[in-house]
C-alpha positions in Angstrom: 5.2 -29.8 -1.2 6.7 -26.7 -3.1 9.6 -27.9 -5.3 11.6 -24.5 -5.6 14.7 -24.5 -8.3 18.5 -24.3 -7.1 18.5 -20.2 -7.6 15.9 -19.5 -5.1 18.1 -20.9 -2.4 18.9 -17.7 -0.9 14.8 -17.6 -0.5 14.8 -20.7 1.1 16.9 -19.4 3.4 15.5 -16.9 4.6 12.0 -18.8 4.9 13.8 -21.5 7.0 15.6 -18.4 8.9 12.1 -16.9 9.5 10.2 -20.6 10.4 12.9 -21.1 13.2 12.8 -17.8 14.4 8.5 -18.3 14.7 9.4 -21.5 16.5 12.0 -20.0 18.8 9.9 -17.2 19.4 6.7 -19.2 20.7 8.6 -21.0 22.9 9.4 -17.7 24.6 6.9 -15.8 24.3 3.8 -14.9 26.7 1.9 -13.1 24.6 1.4 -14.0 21.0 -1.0 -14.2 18.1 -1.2 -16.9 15.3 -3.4 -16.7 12.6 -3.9 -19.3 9.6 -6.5 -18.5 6.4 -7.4 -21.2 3.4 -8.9 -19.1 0.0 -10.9 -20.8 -2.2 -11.4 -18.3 -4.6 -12.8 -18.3 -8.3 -10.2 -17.8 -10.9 -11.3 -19.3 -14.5 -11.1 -15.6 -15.5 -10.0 -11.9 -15.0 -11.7 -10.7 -11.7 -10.7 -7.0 -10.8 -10.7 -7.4 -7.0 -8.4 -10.6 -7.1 -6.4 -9.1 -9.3 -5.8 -5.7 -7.9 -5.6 -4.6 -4.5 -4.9 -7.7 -3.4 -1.4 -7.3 -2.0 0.4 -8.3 -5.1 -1.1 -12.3 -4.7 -1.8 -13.5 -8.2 -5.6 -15.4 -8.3 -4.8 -19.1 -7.2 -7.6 -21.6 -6.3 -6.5 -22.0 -3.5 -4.0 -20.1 -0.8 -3.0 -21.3 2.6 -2.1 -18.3 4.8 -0.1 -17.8 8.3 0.3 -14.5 10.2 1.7 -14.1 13.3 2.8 -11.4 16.3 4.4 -10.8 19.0 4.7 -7.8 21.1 6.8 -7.2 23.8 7.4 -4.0 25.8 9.4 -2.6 23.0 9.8 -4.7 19.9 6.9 -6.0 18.0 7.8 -9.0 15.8 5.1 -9.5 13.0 5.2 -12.4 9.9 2.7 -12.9 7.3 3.2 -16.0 4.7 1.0 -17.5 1.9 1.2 -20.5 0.0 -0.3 -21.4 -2.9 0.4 -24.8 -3.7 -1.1 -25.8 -7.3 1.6 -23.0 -8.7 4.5 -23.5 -6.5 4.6 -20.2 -5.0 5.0 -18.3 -2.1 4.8 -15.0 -0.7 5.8 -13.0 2.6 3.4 -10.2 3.2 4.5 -7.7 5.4 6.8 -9.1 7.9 8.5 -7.0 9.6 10.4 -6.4 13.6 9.3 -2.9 14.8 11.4 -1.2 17.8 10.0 1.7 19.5 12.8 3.7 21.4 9.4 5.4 22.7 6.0 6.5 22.4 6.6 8.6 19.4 9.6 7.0 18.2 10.3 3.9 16.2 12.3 2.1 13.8 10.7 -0.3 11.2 12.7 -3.2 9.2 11.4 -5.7 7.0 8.4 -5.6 4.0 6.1 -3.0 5.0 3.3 -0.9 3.2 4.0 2.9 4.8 3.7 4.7 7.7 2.1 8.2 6.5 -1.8 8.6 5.7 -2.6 6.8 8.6 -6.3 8.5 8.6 -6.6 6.1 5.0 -9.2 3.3 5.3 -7.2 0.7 3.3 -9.8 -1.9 3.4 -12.4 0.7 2.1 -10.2 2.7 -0.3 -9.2 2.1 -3.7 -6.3 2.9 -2.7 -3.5 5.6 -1.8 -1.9 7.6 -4.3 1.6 6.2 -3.8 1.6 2.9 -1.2 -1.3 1.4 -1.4 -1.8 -2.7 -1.2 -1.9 -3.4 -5.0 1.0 -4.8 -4.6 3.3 -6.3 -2.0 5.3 -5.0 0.3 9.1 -3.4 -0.2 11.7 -4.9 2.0 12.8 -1.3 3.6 14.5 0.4 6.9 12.3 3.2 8.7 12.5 5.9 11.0 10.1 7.3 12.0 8.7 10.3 15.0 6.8 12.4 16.6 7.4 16.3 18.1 5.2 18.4 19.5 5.6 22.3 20.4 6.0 22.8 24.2 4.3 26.2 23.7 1.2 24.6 21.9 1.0 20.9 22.4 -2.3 20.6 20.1 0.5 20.7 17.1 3.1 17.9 16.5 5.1 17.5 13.5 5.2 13.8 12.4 8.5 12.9 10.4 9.6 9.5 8.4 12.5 8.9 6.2 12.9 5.1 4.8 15.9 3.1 2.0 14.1 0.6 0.4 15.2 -1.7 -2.6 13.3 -3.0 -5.6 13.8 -6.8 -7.3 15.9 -7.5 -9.4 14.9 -9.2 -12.9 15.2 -9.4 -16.9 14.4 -5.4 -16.7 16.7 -4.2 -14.1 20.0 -6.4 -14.1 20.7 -5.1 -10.6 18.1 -3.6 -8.4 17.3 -0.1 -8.3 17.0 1.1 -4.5 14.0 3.6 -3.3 14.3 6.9 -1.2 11.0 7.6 0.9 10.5 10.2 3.3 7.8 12.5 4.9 6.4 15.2 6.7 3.4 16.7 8.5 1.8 19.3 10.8 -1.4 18.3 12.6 -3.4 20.3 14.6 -5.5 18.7 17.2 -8.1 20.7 19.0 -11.5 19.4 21.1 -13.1 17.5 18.5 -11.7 17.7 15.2 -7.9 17.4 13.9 -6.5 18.6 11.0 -3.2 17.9 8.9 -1.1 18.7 6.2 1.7 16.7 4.3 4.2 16.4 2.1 5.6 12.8 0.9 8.0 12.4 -1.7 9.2 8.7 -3.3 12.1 8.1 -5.6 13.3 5.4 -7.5 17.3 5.5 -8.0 20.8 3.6 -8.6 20.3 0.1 -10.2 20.4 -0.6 -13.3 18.7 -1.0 -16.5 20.0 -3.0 -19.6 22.4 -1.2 -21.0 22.9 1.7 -18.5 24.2 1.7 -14.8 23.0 4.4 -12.3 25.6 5.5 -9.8 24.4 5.4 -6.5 27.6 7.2 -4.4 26.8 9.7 -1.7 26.3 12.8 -3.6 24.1 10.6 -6.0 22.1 10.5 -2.6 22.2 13.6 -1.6 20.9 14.9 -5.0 17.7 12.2 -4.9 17.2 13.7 -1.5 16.4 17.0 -2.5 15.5 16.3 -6.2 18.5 17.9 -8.0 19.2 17.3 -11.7 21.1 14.7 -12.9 24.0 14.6 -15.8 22.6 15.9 -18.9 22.2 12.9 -21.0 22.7 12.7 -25.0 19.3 14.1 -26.9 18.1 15.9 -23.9 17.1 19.4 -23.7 18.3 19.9 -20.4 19.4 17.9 -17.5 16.6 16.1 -16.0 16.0 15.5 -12.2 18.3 12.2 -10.8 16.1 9.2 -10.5 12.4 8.7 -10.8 10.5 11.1 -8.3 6.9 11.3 -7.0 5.1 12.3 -4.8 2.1 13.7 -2.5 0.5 16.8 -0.6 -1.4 15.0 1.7 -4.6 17.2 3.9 -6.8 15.6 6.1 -9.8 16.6 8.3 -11.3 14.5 11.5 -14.4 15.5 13.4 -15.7 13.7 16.1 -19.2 13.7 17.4 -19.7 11.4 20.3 -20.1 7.8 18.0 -19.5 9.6 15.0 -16.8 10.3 12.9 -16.2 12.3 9.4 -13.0 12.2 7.6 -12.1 14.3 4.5 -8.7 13.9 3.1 -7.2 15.3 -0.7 -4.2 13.7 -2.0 -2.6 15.9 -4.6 -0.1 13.9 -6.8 3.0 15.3 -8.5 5.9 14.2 -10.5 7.8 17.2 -10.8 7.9 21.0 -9.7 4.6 22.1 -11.7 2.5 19.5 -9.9 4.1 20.1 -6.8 2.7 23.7 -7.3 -0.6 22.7 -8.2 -0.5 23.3 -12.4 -1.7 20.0 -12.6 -4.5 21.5 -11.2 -6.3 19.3 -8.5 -5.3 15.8 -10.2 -5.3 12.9 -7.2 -7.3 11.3 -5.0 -10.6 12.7 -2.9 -12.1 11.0 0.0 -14.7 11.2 2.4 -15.6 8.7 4.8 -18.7 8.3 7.4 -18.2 6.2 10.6 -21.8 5.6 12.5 -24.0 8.4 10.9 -26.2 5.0 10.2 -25.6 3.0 12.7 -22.7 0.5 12.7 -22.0 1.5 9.6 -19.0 2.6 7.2 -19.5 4.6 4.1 -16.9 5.9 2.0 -16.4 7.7 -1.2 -13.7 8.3 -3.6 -12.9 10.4 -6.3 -10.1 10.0 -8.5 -8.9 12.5 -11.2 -5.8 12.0 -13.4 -6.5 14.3 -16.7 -4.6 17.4 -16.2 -0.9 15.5 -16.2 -0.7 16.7 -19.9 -3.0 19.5 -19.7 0.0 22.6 -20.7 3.0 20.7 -22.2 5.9 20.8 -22.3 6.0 22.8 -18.0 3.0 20.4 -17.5 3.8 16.9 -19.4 3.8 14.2 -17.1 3.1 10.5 -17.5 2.1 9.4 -13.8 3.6 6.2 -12.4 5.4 6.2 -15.9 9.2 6.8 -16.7 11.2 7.4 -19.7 14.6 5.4 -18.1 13.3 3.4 -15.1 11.1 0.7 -17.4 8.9 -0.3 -14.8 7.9 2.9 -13.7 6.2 3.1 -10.1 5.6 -1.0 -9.4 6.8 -3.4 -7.7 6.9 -7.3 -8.9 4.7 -6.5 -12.2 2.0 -4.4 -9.9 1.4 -0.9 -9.4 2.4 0.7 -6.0 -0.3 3.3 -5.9 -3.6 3.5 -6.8 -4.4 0.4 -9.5 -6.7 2.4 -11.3 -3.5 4.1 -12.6 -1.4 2.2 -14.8 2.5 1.7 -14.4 2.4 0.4 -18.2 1.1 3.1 -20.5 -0.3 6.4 -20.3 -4.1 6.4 -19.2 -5.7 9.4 -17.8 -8.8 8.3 -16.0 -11.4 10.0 -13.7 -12.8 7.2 -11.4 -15.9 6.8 -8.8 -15.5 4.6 -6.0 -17.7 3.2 -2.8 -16.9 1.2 0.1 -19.4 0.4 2.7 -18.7 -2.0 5.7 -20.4 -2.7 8.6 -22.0 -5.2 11.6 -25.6 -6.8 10.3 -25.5 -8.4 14.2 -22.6 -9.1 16.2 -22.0 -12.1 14.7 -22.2 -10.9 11.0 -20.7 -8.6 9.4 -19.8 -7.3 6.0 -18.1 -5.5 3.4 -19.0 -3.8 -0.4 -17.2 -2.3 -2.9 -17.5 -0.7 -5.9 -16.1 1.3 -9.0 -16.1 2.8 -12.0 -13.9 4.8 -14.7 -16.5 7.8 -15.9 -14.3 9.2 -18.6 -14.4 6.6 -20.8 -16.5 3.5 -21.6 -15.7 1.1 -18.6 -17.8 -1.5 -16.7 -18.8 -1.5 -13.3 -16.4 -3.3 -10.7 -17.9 -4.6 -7.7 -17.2 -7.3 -4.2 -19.2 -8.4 -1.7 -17.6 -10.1 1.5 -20.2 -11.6 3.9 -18.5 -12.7 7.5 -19.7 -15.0 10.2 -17.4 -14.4 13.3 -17.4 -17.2 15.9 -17.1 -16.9 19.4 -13.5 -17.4 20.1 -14.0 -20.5 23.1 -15.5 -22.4 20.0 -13.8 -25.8 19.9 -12.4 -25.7 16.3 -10.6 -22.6 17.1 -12.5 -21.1 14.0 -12.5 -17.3 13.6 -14.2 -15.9 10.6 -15.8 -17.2 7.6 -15.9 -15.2 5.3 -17.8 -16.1 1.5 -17.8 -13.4 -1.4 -19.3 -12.7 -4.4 -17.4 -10.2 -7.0 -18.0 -9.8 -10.9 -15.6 -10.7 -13.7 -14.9 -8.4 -16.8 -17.6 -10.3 -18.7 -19.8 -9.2 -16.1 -20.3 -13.1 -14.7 -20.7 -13.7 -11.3 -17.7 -15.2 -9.1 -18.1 -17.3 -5.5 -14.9 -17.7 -3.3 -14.8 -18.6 0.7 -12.2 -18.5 3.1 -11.8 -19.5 6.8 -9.2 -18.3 9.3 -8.5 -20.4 12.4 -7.2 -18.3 15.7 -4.8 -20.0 18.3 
């Protein structure tokens, strides 16, 4: 049993508010889905696919993991928890209710990764520029929808605009809050769709030891279009208000019968001379191959983070770093965006990636990835998940099992295994 102390009482809470809402909620519903996973996984030393892009989850021997949904007409009710036992801990994933006022139009509360870069093949990736699943979830509010031109209905403008709030601990005596929002054109026509974006995160209010961040409405308003901030003693010149970053975001899909190519270019920024490209064409490169072999996946990724110092001081930036907010662009101790990029120090790093995935027979299936920093000396980074699927009238209800193999940072070998049972 998990012994928690007396100050996590308002997390008990809301895990006994959650397990008798899950209870009430089968006993009503028609049409469900319930999902429990056990992870054995290999932990006697540093493995760089347990550690990172793993949703936040420190390494533990042993997890115990149960996700379930429901949808209805409109609402769709989602919870995701893991327990791990040997350490006392628990986490909730993304968990999260999800109303749609209509086809294009929603609203999104709970802990949620994002709801832009949709063409971004998270399991493949190594990871988006600014939400990726390094770490877990922010508990936020989103709306988000869809409009399309009556005159041309191949374009639609997608639009999102989230509050969010961080945790709060030894660094931040009271939690800063996060602004997300976004925009995009995409054109759709026969085969192929393109799309530009622009997404832009900020860290703001709180407070850190020793200083406290207003957080009234003009506060807001500034954070919403990036405005300075008061001029603070030692300072130059009045800095912008908060912690701001951000993405251009293009995309191309082409379609060819069973096949499908996706290109996509985030461009990062922190300020206005990366948002106008004088970080030259620092950010993450993509390309991804659906069927050109058969029943087959194949990704690549290119990641390029030199020029964020390249022409100080206009270009002088120090990404997922900052100079008042401690913590910089993390959540919980992990980094938000791409884990290649450190939220702790100043790293520039150019970085090749692979993901391949992909059906053996029906039955067996599997996924590969790999990666490496090429600027500097680095070792390769690799994990290879092997699945048998069962058929789902099976009489132990059993889904996948799933056994990997992934290298430490001594280069040793690591086994882990997991099974998930479907009711």
């Amino acid at each position: 049993m998990l012994n928690l102390s007396k100050k996590n009482n308002s997390q008990n809470y809301l895990i006994n508010t959650i397990v008798l809402f899950f209870f009430i909620s089968i006993s009503l519903a028609q049409e469900k889905k319930i999902a429990f996973n056990i992870d054995i996984a290999p932990v006697n030393s540093n493995y760089w696919w347990l550690e990172n892009n793993n949703f936040g989850i420190k390494p533990s021997n042993l997890n115990l993991q149960t996700k379930w949904r429901l949808e209805t007409l409109n609402t769709t009710y989602s919870i995701d928890i893991l327990l791990q036992e040997e350490v006392e801990k628990y986490y909730i994933n993304e968990s999260f209710i999800k109303y749609n006022f209509s086809d294009d139009t929603f609203l999104r509360l709970g802990k949620y990764y994002k709801d832009f870069s949709s063409y971004l093949n998270d399991n493949l990736s190594s990871g988006s520029m600014l939400i990726s699943h390094n770490a877990q979830p922010i508990p936020k509010i989103g709306f988000i929808t869809s409009k399309s031109i009556k005159r041309n209905e191949r374009v639609t403008f997608n639009f999102g605009i989230a509050h969010g709030i961080f945790e709060k601990n030894d660094i931040y005596p009271k939690a800063p809050l996060l602004h997300e929002k976004f925009i995009y054109i995409n054109i759709k026509k026969h085969d192929y769709e393109f799309g530009i974006g622009l997404v832009h995160e900020a860290v703001w209010a709180g407070e850190i030891v020793g200083y406290k961040f207003s957080k009234k409405f003009k506060d807001f308003f500034k954070i919403l279009i990036s405005a300075d901030g008061p001029q603070l003693p030692g300072e130059g010149h009045a800095n912008a208000l908060g912690n701001h970053l951000g993405i251009w975001d293009f995309y191309y899909k082409k379609q060819n019968e069973e096949k499908l190519l996706k290109l996509y270019y985030q461009h990062f920024f922190e300020d206005t001379s990366g948002l106008r490209f004088a970080n030259r064409f620092d950010g993450l490169w993509g390309i991804e191959l659906s069927n050109y072999i058969k029943n087959m996946n194949i990704l690549f990724e290119y990641l390029n983070t030199t020029n964020q110092d390249r022409d100080p001081p206009y270009v002088q930036d120090a990404y997922y770093n900052h100079y008042q907010y401690d913590e910089g662009w993390s959540y919980k101790g992990y980094t938000l965006g791409n884990p290649f990029i450190t939220h702790l120090k100043v790293e520039p790093v150019k970085v090749f990636h692979l993901g391949m995935s992909g059906k053996i027979s029906s039955n067996y299936h599997y996924q590969f990835k790999v990666a490496r920093k090429i600027n500097i000396g680095d070792k390769t980074k690799y994990v290879l998940i092997m699945t048998k699927k069962f058929d789902k009238k099976n009489l132990n209800n059993i889904s996948d099992l799933n056994i990997y193999i992934m290298n430490n940072e001594n280069m040793k070998n690591g086994l882990g295994m997991s099974i998930s049972y479907q009711l």
